[in-house]
C-alpha positions in Angstrom: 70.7 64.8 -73.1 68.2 62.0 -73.7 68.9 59.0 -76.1 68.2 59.2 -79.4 67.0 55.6 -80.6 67.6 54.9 -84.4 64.2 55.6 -85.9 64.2 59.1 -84.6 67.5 60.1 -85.9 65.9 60.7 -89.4 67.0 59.3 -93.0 67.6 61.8 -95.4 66.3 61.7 -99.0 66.7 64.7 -101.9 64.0 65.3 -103.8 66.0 64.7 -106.7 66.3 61.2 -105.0 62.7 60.2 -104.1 61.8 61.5 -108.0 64.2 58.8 -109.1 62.7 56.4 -107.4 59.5 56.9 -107.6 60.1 56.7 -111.6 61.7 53.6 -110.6 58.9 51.4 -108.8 56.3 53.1 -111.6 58.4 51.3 -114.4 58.6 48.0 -112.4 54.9 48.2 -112.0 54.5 49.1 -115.2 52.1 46.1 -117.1 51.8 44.5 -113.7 48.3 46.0 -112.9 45.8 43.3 -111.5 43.4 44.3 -114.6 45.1 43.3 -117.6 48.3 44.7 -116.1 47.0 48.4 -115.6 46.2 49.4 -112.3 43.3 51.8 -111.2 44.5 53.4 -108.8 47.4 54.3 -106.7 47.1 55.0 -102.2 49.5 57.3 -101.1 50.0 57.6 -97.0 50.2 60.8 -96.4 52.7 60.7 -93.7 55.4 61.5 -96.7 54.0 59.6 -99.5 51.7 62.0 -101.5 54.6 63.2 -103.9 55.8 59.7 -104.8 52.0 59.0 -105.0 52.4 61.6 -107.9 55.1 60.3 -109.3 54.3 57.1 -109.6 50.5 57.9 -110.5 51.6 60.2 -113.7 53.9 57.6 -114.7 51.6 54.7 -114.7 48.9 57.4 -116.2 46.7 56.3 -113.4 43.5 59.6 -112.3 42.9 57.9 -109.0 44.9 58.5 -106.2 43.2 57.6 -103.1 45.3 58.6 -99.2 45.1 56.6 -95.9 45.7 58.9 -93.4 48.6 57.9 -90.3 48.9 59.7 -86.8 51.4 58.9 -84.8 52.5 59.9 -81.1 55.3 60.6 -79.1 55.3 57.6 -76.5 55.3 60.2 -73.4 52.4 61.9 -75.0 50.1 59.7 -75.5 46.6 59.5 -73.9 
């Protein structure tokens, strides 16, 4: 059986957890915005972070979420 190294052994987080906080950060960003402390818009990465994206966005009543996309590869299987 091969190694596992840390990063790939997973870190689990309920959803009742990442709700929590997400509603966290959004009220510590709250006011900080660069414009007059609103913000425009929020990027998720959608390697797990459209649903805090939500989150955060409908707490901060912010319309704009924009995604940056991430690939990543297994180290033996990449070309």
């Amino acid at each position: 059986m091969p190694d596992i190294l840390p990063h790939e052994k997973g870190f689990h987080v309920s959803w009742d957890q990442m709700h929590r906080d997400a509603r966290a950060l959004a009220w510590r960003l709250d006011g900080k915005g660069p414009e007059d402390g609103s913000w425009r818009a929020i990027v998720a990465i959608t390697r797990g972070g459209m649903a805090p994206a939500m989150i955060v966005a409908r707490e901060l009543d912010v319309r704009t979420v924009d995604t940056v996309s991430v690939k990543s590869y297994h180290h033996q299987d990449r070309a």
